[in-house]
C-alpha positions in Angstrom: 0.0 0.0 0.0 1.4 3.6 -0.7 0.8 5.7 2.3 0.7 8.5 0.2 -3.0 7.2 -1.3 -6.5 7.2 0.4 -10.1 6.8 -0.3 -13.1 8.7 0.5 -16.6 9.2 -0.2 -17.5 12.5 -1.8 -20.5 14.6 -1.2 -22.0 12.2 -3.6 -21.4 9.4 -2.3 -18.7 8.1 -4.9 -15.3 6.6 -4.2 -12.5 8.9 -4.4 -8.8 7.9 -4.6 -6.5 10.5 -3.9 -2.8 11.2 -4.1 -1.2 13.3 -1.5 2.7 13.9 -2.0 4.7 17.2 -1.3 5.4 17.8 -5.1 2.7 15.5 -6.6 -1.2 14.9 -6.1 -4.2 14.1 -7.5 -8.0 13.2 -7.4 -9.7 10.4 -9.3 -13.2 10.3 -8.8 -13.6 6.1 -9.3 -17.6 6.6 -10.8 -17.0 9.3 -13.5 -13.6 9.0 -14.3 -12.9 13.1 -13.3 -9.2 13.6 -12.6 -7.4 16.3 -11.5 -3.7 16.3 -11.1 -1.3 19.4 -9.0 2.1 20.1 -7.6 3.3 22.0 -4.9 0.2 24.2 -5.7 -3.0 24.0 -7.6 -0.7 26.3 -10.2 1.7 24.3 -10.3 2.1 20.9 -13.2 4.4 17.9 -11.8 6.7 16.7 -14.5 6.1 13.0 -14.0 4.5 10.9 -11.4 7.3 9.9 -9.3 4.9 6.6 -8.0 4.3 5.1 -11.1 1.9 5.7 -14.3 -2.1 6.8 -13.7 -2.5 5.1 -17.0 -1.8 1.9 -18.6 -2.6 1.2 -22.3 -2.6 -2.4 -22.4 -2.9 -4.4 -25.5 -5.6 -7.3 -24.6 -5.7 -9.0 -28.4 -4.0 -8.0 -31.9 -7.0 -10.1 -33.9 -8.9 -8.0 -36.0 -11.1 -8.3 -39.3 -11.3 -4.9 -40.3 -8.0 -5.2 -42.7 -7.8 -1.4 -42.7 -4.8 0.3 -44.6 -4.2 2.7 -42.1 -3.9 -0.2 -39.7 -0.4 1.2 -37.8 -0.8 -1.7 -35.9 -1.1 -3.8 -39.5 -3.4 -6.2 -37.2 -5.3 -9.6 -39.4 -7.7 -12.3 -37.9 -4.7 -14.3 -36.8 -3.7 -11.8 -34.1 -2.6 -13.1 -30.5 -4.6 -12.5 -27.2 -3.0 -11.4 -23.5 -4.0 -14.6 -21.2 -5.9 -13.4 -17.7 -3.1 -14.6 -16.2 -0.1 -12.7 -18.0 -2.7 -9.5 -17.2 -3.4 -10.1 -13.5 0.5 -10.9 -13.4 0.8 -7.3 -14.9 -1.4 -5.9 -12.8 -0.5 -7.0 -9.7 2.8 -5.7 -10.0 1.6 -2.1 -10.8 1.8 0.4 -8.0 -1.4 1.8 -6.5 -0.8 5.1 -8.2 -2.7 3.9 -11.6 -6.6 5.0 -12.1 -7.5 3.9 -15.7 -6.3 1.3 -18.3 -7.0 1.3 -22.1 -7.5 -1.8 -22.6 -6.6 -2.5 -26.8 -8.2 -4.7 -29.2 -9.4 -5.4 -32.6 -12.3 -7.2 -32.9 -14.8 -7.0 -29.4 -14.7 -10.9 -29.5 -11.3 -11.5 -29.9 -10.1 -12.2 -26.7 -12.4 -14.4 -24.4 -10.8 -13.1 -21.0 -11.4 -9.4 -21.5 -14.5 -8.8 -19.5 -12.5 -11.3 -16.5 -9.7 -8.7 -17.1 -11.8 -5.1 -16.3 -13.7 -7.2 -13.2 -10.3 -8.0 -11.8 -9.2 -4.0 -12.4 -12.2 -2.9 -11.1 -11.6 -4.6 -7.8 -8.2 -2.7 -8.0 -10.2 0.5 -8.2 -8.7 0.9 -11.6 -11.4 2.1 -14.1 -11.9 0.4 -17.5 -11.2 2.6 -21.0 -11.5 1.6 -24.8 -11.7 2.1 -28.3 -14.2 0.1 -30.3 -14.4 -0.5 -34.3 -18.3 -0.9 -34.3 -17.9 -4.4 -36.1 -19.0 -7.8 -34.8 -21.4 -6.1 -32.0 -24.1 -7.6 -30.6 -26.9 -6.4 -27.5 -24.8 -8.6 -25.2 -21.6 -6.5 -26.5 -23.2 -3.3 -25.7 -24.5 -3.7 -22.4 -20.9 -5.5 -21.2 -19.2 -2.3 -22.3 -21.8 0.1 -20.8 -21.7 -2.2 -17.4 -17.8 -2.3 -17.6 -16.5 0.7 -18.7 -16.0 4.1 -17.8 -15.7 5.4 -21.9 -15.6 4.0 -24.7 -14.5 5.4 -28.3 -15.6 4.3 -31.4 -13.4 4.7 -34.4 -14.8 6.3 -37.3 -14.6 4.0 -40.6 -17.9 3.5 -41.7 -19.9 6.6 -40.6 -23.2 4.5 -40.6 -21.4 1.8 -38.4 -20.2 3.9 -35.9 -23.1 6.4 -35.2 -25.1 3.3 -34.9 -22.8 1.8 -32.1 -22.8 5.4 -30.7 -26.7 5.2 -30.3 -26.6 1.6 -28.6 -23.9 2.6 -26.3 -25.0 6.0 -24.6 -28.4 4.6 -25.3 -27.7 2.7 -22.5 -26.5 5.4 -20.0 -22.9 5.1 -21.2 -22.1 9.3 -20.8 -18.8 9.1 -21.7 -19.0 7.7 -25.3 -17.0 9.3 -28.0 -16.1 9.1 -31.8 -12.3 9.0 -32.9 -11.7 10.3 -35.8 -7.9 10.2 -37.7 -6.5 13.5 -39.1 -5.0 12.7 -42.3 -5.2 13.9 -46.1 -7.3 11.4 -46.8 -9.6 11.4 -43.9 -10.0 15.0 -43.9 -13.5 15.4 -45.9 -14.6 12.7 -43.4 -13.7 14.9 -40.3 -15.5 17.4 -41.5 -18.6 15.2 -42.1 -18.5 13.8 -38.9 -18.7 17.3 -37.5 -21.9 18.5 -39.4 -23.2 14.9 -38.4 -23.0 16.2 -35.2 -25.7 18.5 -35.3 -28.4 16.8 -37.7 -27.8 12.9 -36.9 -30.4 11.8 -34.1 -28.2 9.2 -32.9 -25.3 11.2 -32.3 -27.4 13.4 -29.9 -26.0 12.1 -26.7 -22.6 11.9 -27.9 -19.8 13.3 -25.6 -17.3 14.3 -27.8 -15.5 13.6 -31.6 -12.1 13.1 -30.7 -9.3 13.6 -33.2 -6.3 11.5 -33.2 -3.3 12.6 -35.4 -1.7 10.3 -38.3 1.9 8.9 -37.2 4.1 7.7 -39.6 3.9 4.1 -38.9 2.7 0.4 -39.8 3.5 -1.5 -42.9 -0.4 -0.8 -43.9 0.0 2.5 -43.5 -0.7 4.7 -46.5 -1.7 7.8 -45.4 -0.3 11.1 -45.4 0.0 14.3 -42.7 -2.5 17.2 -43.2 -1.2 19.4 -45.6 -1.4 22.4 -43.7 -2.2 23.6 -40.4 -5.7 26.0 -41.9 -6.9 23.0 -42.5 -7.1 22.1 -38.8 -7.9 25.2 -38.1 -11.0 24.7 -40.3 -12.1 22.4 -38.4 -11.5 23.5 -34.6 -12.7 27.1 -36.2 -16.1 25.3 -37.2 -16.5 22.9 -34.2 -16.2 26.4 -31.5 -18.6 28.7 -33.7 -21.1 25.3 -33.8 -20.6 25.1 -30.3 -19.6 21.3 -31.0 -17.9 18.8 -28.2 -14.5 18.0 -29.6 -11.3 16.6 -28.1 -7.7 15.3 -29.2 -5.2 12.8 -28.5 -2.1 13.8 -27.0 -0.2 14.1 -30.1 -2.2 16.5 -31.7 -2.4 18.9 -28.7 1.1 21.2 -30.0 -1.0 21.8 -33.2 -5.0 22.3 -31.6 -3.1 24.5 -29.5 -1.6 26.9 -32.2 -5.2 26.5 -34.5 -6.6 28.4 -31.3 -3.9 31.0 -30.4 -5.6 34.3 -31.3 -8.9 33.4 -28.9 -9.7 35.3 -25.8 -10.2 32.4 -23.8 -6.7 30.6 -25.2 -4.9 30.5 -21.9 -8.1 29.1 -20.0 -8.6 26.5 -23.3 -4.5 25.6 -22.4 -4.7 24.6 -18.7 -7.6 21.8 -20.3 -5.2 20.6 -22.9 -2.7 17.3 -21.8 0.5 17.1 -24.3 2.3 13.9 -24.8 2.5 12.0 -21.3 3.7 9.0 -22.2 7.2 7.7 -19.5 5.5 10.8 -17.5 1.9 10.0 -16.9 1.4 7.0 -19.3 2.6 3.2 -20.0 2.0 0.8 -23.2 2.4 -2.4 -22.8 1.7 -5.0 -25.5 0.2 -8.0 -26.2 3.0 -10.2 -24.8 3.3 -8.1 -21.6 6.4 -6.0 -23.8 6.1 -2.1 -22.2 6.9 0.2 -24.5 6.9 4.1 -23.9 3.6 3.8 -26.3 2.6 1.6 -28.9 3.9 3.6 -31.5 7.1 3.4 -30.2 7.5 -0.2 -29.9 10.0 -1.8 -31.0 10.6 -5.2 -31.5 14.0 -6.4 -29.0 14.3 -3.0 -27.3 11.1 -3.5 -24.6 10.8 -3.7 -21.2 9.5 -7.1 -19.5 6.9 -6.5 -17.4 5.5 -9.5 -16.9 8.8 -11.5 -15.0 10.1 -8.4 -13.2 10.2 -8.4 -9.8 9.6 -4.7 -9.1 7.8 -2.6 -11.5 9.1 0.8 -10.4 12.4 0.1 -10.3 12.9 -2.3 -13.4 9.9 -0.8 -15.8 8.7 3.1 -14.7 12.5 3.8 -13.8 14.4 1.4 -15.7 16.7 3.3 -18.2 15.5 2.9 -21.2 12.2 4.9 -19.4 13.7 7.2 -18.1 16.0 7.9 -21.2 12.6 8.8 -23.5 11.5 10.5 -20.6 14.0 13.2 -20.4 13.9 13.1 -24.5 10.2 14.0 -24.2 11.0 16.9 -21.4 13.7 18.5 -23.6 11.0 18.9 -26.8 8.7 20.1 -24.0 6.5 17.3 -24.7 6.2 17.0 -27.8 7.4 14.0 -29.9 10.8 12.9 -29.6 10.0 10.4 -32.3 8.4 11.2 -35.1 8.2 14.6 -37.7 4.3 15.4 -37.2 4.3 18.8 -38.6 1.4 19.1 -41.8 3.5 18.6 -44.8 2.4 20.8 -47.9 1.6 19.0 -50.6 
């Protein structure tokens, strides 16, 4: 147990964890997924959690049907699945410091143990998180998710297939359920679809927000190309505010949402919402054969970190070496990616 971490009920009656550390704290309310993280002060960002990651991003099966070029994953239908066992090894050797796991799959039947595997975090007091192709769903699917998870995403492909997943999920009370969406050249006309979908598609009425995930350069499959230009980003936050639309972004989008939104009054309020790249300072991946990674596009194959037969996770994954070497990589950029080029590219 880390002394530094205690529960309480709030004035609602739901479980709170909380952090409480000279330099580093935070609240995770366990129900709704709220988290707020601090330093010294309230004004005051840590650098990295000095306890271990809030977040894992686990990779539960690599099966998947969908065959999609963009694939930076380049999953196929004979993918491999995590065992319960290799993830309540994992698991148990994480400190008490994480809140939330992505759990990462292909197809939603893929992997037999996956519903065993957000139980077994749940009784951790670790919520549940994932991203969901819309394909191979059934009612059984739906409610399992809803029941299980705190969000859910579901990737935009097939706009008809997703908003329909959309409607079953928050149908059933599932608030936090969200479309991702890829920025890319040849995405684009699709993002800004999915945007005027927003208003004037019933079943997208209780949808909490489009997310937009930026293209890495990455996966065999991979064909796509960056945006061409920054305006055309801007286009779309630009549309999104004045439309008064929901919309987030991943992590490695975040430098470039930032500067689409530069010249607004409320820019400095918008910037204390907005999380840059947190992976080695927040964040964890580990893959389907228990293989951490500083994310999973950055894993490569012979240079990861067992997780799975070490025999303390601090010391030999969240401050071996290799961690702590991307770590101060990603510091020195100021957090952005010390990785890939992921400026637009004029065409």
């Amino acid at each position: 147990m880390n002394p530094n971490i205690a529960y309480f009920m709030d004035e609602k009656g739901q479980l709170v964890k909380a952090l409480n550390s000279p330099d580093y704290k935070y609240l995770f309310n366990t129900n709704t997924g709220y988290f707020m993280r601090w330093g010294k002060t309230q004004s005051d960002d840590p650098q990295f959690s000095p306890f271990g990651p809030e977040l894992l991003d686990i990779e539960v099966s690599t099966s998947c049907h969908g065959g999609c070029t963009f694939c930076y994953k380049s999953n196929t239908p004979n993918g491999h699945n995590m065992s319960f066992d290799t993830f309540k090894s994992i698991l148990d050797k994480v400190p008490e410091t994480l809140t939330q796991i992505a759990f990462g799959i292909g197809d939603i039947d893929a992997n037999p143990d996956l519903w065993k595997m957000m139980k077994y975090a749940r009784g951790r007091m670790v919520a549940s998180n994932m991203t969901i192709n819309g394909q191979r769903m059934t009612p059984q699917y739906y409610d399992l998710i809803a029941s299980n998870c705190g969000a859910t995403a579901v990737s935009l492909y097939d706009p008809d297939t997703c908003y329909n997943a959309v409607k079953e999920l928050s149908d059933r009370g599932l608030r936090q359920t969200n479309i991702h969406c890829l920025l890319s050249e040849e995405n684009y006309d699709k993002c800004k679809q999915a945007l005027v979908d927003m208003k004037t598609d019933p079943r997208l009425e209780n949808l909490n927000a489009l997310v937009f995930l930026w293209l890495k350069p990455r996966g065999e499959r991979n064909t796509c190309h960056q945006l061409s230009s920054l305006d055309k980003l801007k286009s779309l936050v630009d549309y999104a505010f004045d439309n008064e639309l929901r919309i987030g972004f991943d992590s490695c989008s975040s430098p470039y949402f930032l500067k689409t939104i530069k010249d607004r009054d409320n820019y400095k309020r918008i910037e204390t919402l907005v999380e840059p790249c947190e992976s080695t300072l927040f964040s964890y991946y580990i893959n389907v054969d228990g293989t951490g990674y500083p994310c999973s596009f950055n894993e490569t194959p012979g240079n990861g970190t067992d997780t799975v037969n070490c025999e303390d996770f601090m010391k030999d994954v969240w401050m071996a070496p290799e961690t702590i070497k991307f770590r101060e990589r990603l510091l020195a950029r100021k957090r952005a990616c010390p990785t890939y080029h992921l400026d637009p590219v004029p065409v």
